[in-house]
C-alpha positions as CSV (number, residue, x, y, z in Angstrom):
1,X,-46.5,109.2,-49.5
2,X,-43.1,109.3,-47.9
3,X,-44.3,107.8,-44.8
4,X,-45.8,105.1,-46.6
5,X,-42.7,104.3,-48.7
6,X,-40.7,104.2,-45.0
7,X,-43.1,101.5,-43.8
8,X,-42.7,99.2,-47.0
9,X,-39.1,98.0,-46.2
10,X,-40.6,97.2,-42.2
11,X,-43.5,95.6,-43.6
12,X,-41.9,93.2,-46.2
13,X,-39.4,92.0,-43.4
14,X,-42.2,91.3,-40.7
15,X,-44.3,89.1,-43.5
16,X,-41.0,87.4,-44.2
17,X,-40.0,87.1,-40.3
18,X,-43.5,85.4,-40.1
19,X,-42.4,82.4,-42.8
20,X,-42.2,78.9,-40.9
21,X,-44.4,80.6,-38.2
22,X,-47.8,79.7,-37.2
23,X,-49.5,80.9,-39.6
24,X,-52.8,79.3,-38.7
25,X,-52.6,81.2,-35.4
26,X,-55.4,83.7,-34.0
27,X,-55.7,85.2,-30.8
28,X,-59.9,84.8,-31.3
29,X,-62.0,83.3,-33.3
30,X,-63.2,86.5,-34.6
31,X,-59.5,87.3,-35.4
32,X,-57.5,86.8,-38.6
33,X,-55.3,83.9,-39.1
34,X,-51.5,85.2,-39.2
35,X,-52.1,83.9,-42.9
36,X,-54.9,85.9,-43.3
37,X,-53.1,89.2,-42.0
38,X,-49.7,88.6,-44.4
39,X,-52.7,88.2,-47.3
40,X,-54.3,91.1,-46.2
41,X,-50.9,93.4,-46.5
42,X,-49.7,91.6,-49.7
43,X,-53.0,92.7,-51.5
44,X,-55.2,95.6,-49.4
45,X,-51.9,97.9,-49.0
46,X,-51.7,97.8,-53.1
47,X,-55.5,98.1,-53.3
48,X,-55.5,100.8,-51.1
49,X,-53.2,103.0,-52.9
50,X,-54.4,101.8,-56.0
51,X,-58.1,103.1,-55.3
52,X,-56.3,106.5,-54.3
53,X,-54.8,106.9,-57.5
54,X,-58.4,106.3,-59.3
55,X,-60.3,108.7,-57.3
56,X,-62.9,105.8,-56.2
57,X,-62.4,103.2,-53.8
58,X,-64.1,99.6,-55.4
59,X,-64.5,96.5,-53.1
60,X,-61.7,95.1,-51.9
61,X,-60.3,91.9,-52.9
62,X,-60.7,88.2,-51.9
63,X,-58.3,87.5,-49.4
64,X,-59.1,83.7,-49.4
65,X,-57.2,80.9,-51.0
66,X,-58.4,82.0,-53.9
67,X,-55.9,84.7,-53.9
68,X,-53.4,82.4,-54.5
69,X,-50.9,83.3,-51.2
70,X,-50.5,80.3,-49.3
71,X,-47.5,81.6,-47.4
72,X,-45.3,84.1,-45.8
73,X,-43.0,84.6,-48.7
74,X,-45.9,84.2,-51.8
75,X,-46.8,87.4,-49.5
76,X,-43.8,89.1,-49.3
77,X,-43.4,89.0,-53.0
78,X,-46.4,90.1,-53.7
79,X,-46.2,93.0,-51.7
80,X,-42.7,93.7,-53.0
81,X,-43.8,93.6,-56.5
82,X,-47.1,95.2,-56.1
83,X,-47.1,98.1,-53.4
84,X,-44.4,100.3,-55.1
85,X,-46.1,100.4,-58.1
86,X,-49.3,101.6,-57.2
87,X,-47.0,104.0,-55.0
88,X,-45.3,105.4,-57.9
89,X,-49.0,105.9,-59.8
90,X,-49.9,108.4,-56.1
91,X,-46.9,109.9,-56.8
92,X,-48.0,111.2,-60.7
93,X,-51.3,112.6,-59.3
94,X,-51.1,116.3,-60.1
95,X,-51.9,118.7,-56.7
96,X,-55.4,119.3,-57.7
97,X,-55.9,115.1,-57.8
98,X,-53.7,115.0,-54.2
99,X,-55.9,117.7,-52.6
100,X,-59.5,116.3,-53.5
101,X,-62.0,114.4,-51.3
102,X,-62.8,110.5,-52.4
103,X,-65.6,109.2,-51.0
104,X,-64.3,106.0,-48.4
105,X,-66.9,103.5,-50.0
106,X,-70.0,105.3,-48.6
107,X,-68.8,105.4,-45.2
108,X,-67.7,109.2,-45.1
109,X,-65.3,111.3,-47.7
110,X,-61.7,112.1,-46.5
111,X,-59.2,114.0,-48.5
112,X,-56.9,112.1,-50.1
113,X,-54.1,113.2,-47.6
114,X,-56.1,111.6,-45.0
115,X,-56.4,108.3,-46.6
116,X,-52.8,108.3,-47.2
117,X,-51.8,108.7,-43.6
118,X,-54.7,106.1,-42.5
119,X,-53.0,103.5,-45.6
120,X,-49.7,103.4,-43.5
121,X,-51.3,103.6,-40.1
122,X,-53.6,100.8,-41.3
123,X,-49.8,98.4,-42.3
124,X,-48.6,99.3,-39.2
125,X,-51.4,98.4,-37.3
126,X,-51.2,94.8,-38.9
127,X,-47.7,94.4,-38.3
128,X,-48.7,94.9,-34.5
129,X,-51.5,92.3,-34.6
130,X,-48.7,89.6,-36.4
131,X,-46.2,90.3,-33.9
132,X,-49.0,89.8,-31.1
């Protein structure tokens, strides 16, 4: 958890850095937009954690336009209001809840400490595809 609460400071300032950018950009057509990455941080970190803190991971949520973030900074403040939260919800799990296995959405179970060090890998590998 303390990694991932490091990372949110770097990660709010690269989505803002990317305001006025092009955020229509992407290195391949089977690549996100850099809209579509700053979407995917504003609302997958918080789902991520979130679905930690249940014990079950659901689907994850519409990234479109439906989502409502249109830019760098409707991203940033959503990540800035959401992540912490669902940080702070991690951080009342009691040590049974921290040390069980949830199933990764049928594709194998990991202990939750392992899904915790792939949620801040997974930001950081983001921030390298928007800085790309």
């Amino acid at each position: 958890m303390n990694d991932f609460e490091r990372e949110i400071a770097t990660t709010v300032k690269v989505i803002e850095a990317a305001q006025g950018g092009h955020l229509d950009y992407r290195p391949d057509a089977k690549s996100k937009t850099g809209l579509g990455l700053v979407r995917l941080w504003a609302i997958e970190d918080e789902w991520m954690l979130n679905c930690i803190a249940d014990g079950q991971f659901v689907l994850p949520p519409d990234d479109s336009d439906a989502c409502s973030i249109m830019n760098a900074e409707d991203a940033a403040a959503c990540y800035r209001e959401r992540v912490p939260p669902a940080l702070e919800r991690l951080r009342a799990l009691s040590a049974e809840q921290l040390a069980a296995t949830i199933d990764l959405m049928g594709i194998m179970p990991l202990p939750v400490a392992g899904i915790l060090a792939m949620a801040a890998k997974h930001s950081v590998h983001h921030r390298g595809q928007l800085s790309s």
